[in-house]
N, C-alpha and C positions, 0 to 999 in steps of 0.2 A: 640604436647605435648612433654615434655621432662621427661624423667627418671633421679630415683636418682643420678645415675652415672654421668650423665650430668651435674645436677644440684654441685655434687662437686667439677667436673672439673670446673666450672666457681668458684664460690667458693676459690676452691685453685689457680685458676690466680689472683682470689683480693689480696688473703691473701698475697700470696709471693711477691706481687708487693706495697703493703703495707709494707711487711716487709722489702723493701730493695728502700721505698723511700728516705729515709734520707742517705742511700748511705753505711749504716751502718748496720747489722745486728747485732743486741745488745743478748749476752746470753737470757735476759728476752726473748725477739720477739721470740728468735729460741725457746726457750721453752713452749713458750704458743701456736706458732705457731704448733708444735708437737705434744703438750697436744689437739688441734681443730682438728689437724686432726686424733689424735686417738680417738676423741670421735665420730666419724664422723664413725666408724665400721670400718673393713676390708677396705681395698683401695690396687685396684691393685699395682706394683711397675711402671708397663708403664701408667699411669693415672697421677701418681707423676712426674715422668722423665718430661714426655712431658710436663705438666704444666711448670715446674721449668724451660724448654730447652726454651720455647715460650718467656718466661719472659726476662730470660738471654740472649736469643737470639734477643730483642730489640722491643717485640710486644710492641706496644705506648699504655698507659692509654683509648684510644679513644677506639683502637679498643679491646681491652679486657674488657671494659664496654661495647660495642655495640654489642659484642656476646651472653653475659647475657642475657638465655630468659628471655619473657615478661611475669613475674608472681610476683605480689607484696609484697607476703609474702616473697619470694626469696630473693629480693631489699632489703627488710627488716632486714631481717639474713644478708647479706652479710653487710650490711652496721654497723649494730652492732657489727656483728667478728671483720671489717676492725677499729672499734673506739677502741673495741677493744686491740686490737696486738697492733697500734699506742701508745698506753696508755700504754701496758706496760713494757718499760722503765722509768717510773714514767712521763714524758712529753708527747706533743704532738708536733711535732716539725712542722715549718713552711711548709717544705715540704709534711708531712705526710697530714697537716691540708689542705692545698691544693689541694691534692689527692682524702680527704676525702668529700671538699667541688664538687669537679667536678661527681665522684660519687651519692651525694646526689645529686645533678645537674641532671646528666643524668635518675636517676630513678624516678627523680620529687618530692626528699624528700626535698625539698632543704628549707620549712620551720619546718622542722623537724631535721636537724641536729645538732640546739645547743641540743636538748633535749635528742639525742644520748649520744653527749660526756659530759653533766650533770648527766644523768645515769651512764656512762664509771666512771667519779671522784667519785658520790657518793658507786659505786660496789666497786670500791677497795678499798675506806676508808674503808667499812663494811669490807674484807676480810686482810686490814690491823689489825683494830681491832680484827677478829678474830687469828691471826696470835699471839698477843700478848695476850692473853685469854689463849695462852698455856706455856705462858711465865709463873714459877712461882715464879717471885719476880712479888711483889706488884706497 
């Protein structure tokens, strides 16, 4: 069985490796990226380091989805943060969507990932329209 601290270090290997599929780390990514992990409570700073260092350091898609315990609710979360961050820079970019297909692959979602990123489009239309709700012109 693995603890939460565990579970976010896998977590934050998807995320950062999501976030810098496209090769690009876009203002949105790092912010939403930020915004998950502060919602995520307190996080050590060597938990983060060493995430970011595995990453940057060249750990393959393979093996940082093969370390992800086996718990499906986990697969689940993680696979919805990663549609997530992918999303939002307003796209999904070819590489990102590849990522996200191998992913959904690996954890056996793999006929449940259009329904992710359908979710992913219709969450941020609602939070687009909320956004202008506090616009006050008409």
């Amino acid at each position: 069985m693995t603890g939460p601290q565990d579970e976010v270090y896998h977590l934050l290997r998807c995320l950062i490796k999501m976030a810098v599929a496209d090769t690009i780390l876009h203002d949105a990514e790092f912010e939403l990226l930020d915004h998950l992990v502060r919602s995520l409570g307190p996080l050590d700073a060597e938990t983060w380091e060493r995430a970011w260092a595995e990453v940057q350091g060249g750990a393959s898609d393979e093996d940082i989805l093969r370390a992800v315990p086996d718990n499906p609710r986990l697969h689940r979360f993680i696979l919805r943060e990663m549609v997530t961050l992918a999303l939002a820079d307003g796209a999904i970019a070819s590489t990102e969507h590849d990522l996200l297909a191998k992913t959904a692959r690996r954890f056996g979602l793999d006929a449940d990932l259009d329904r992710f990123v359908d979710w992913a489009y219709r969450a941020q239309a609602i939070a687009e329209e909320g956004e202008r709700l506090l616009d006050p012109q008409p």
